[in-house]
N, C-alpha and C positions, 0 to 999 in steps of 0.2 A: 504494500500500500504506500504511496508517494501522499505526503501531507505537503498540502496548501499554502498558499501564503492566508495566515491569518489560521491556521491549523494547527492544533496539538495533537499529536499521538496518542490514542490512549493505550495504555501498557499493556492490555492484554491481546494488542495484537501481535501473530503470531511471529514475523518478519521482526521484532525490537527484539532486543534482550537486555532490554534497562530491567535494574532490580527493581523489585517496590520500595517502598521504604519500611524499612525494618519498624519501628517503633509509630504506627497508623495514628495514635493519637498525638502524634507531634506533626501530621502532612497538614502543610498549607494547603488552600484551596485554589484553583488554578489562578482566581481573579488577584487572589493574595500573591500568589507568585507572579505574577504580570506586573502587578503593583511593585514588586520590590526593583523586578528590572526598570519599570518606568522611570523610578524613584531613585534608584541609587547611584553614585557616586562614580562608581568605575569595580571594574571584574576581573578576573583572572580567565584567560584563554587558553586553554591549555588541546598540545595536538601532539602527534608523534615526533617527536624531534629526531635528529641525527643519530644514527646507530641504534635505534628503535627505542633510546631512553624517552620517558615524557618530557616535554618541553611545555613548562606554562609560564604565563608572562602578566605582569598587572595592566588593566589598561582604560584609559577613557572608552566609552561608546554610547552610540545614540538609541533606542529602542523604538521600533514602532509596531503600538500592538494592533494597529488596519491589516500590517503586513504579515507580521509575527516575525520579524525579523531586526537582528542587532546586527547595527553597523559599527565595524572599526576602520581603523586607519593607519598608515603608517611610511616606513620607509619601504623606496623601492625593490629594495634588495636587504637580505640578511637572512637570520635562520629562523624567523617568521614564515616568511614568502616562503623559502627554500622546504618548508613543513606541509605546509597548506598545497606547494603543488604538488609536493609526496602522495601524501593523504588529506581528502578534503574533511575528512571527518573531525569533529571539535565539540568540544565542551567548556563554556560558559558559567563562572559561576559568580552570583556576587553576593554578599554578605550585607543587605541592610543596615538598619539599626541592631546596634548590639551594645549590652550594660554587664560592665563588670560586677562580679560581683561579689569580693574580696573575702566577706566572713561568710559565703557558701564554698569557696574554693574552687568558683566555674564564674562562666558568665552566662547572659542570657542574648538569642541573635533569633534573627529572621534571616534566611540565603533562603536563595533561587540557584537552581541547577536549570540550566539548557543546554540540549542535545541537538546538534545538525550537521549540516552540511558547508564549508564556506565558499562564497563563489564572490569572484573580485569583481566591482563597479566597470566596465570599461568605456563604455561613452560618456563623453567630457562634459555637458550637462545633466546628467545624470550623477556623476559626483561630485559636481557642485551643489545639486540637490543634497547629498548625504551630509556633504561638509557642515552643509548650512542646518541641519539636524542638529549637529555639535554645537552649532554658536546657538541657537534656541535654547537650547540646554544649559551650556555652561558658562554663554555671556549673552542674554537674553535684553540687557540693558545696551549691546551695542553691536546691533545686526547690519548698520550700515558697512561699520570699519568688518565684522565679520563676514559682508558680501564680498568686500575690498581683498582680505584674506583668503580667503574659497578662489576667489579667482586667481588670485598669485603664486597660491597654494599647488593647485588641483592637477599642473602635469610636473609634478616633482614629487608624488606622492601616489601611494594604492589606497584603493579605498575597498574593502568588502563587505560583506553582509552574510550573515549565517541567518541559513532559512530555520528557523528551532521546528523540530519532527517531535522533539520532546520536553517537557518542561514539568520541574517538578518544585515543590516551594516545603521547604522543613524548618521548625519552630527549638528552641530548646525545650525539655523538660518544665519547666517552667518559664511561664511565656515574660515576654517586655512589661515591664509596667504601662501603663495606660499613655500615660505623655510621651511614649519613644516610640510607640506605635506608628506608623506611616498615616 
């Protein structure tokens, strides 16, 4: 089964072999885990890297949940690039809000796990489209100067988008207090 833009996989089909999640009363609900990618900061991408170790890397990205797909960005070349045209397959994760929480000896978090596929932006307005993703996001207050940079940008760089096939959202043991909640 090939998921959609704008589609989650659900796990019991037969073609996945994503786990469940072990501990059911800690799964976020799909909207919750959408919310955390909407939401958060920046994620780890992790793919098969060189000599079949994992390679995972931190990273800004823009999420759009019409599409169901996270866009990143980067350099033209490195052991990024060099992964992804290895193997297209990757996993997405970002970590919410999360509270320490010293005299339990844990803390408390909200992550998003997503599963897909990456496939690189190639026509030139089309990743200025992406870019400009970034600057709504993480400079929302200065979208002129971030057209200016999208365009200065955009052939000195890649831009891709992982279509998520699966996405899963997990809580600690004990959830956030009420004000760290998204």
């Amino acid at each position: 089964m090939d998921a959609k833009a704008g589609d989650t996989v659900n796990i019991s089909d037969a073609e996945n072999s994503f786990r469940p999640i072990r501990r059911t009363a800690q799964v976020l609900t799909d909207g919750e885990a959408k919310e955390i990618l909407a939401k958060g900061d920046y994620g780890c991408l992790a793919v098969e890297g060189d000599n079949g170790y994992p390679y995972a890397v931190p990273m800004t990205y823009a999420y759009d949940p019409v599409e169901n797909r996270i866009y990143l960005h980067g350099a033209v070349s490195g052991a990024r690039f060099d992964a992804v045209k290895r193997n297209n397959k990757a996993c997405f994760t970002v970590v919410g809000r999360y509270q320490i929480m010293p005299e339990e000896y844990t803390c408390r978090y909200r992550s998003a796990i997503a599963f897909g596929r990456v496939h690189e932006v190639g026509d030139r307005e089309a990743k200025i489209g992406a870019l400009m993703r970034f600057v709504d996001k993480y400079s929302p207050d200065f979208i002129a100067g971030g057209q200016r940079y999208a365009d200065d940008a955009v052939d000195h760089i890649r831009v891709y988008y992982i279509d998520v096939e699966y996405l899963s959202g997990k809580r600690s043991s004990k959830d956030l207090t009420p004000e760290l909640k998204y």
